[in-house]
VMD Tcl script that draws the C-alpha trace (Angstrom):
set ca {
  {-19.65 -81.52 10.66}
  {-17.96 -84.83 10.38}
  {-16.50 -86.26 6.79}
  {-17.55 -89.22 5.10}
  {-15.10 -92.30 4.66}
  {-15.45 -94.78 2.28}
  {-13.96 -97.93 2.68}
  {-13.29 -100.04 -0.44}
  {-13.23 -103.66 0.63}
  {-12.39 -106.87 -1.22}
  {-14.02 -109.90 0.34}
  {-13.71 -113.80 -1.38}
  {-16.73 -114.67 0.11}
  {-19.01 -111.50 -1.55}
  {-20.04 -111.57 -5.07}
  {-17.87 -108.46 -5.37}
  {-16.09 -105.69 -3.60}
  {-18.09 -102.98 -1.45}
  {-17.61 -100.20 -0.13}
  {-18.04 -99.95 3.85}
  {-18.74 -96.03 5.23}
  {-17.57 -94.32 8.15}
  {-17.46 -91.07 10.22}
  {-14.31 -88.97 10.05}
  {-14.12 -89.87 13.78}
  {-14.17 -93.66 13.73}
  {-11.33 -94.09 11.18}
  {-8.35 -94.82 13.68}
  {-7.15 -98.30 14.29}
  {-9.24 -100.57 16.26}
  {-12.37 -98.10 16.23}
  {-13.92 -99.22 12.68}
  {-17.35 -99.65 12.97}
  {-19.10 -99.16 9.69}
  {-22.56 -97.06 10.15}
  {-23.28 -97.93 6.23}
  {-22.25 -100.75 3.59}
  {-22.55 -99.94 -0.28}
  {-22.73 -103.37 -1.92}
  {-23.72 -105.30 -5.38}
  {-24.91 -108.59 -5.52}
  {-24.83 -111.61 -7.48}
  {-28.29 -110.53 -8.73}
  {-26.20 -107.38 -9.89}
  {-28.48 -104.77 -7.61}
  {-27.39 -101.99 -5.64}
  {-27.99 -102.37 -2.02}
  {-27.27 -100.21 0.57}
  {-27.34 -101.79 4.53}
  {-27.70 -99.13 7.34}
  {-26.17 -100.70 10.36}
  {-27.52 -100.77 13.92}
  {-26.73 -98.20 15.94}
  {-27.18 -97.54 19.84}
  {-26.26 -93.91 19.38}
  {-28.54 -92.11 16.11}
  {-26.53 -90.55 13.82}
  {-27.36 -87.25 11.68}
  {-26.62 -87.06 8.09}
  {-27.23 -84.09 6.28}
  {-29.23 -84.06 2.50}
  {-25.40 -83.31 1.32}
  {-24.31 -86.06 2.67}
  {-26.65 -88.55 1.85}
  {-26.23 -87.59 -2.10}
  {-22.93 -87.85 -1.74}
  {-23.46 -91.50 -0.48}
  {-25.28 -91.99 -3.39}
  {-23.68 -91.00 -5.88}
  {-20.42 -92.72 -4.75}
  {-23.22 -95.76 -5.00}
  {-24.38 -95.43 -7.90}
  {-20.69 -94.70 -9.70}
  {-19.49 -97.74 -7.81}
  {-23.00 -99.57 -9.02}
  {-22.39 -99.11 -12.35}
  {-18.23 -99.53 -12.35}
  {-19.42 -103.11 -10.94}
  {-22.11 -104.11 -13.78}
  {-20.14 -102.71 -16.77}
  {-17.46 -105.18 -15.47}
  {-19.92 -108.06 -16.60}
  {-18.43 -110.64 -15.01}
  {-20.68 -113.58 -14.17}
  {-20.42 -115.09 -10.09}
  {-21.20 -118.99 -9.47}
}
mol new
graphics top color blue
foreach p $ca { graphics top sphere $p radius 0.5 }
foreach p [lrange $ca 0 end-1] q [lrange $ca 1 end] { graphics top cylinder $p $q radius 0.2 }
display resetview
């Protein structure tokens, strides 16, 4: 069974940082390709954007909590922040 990566990533043109989530297998250079993006938006909700894939990929229930609750830590790191976005 493959690890999870997460990707912290600061972008100037998002609202705020994310978090970008890979396989253990697509981590070496040139071969990022992001199945899952964690992100918060100006309107300070939680989304989570499951790429398009032409291969499916199998996550187990393990897996997907841990996705979550590295969202919902990262969620809440991002809204106690308070910081207001024009």
């Amino acid at each position: 069974m493959f690890k999870l990566v997460f990707e912290y990533v600061g972008d100037v043109r998002a609202a705020h940082p994310y978090y970008y989530v890979y396989t253990s297998g697509q981590t070496g250079k040139y071969q990022r390709d992001p199945f899952l993006e964690i992100a918060t938006e100006k309107d300070k909700n939680l989304y989570i954007t499951i790429e398009a894939r032409k291969n499916s990929l199998r996550l187990s229930a393990d897996q997907w909590n841990e996705i979550l609750e590295k969202a919902r830590s990262y969620h809440f790191e991002i809204i106690s922040k308070n910081e207001e976005w024009p």
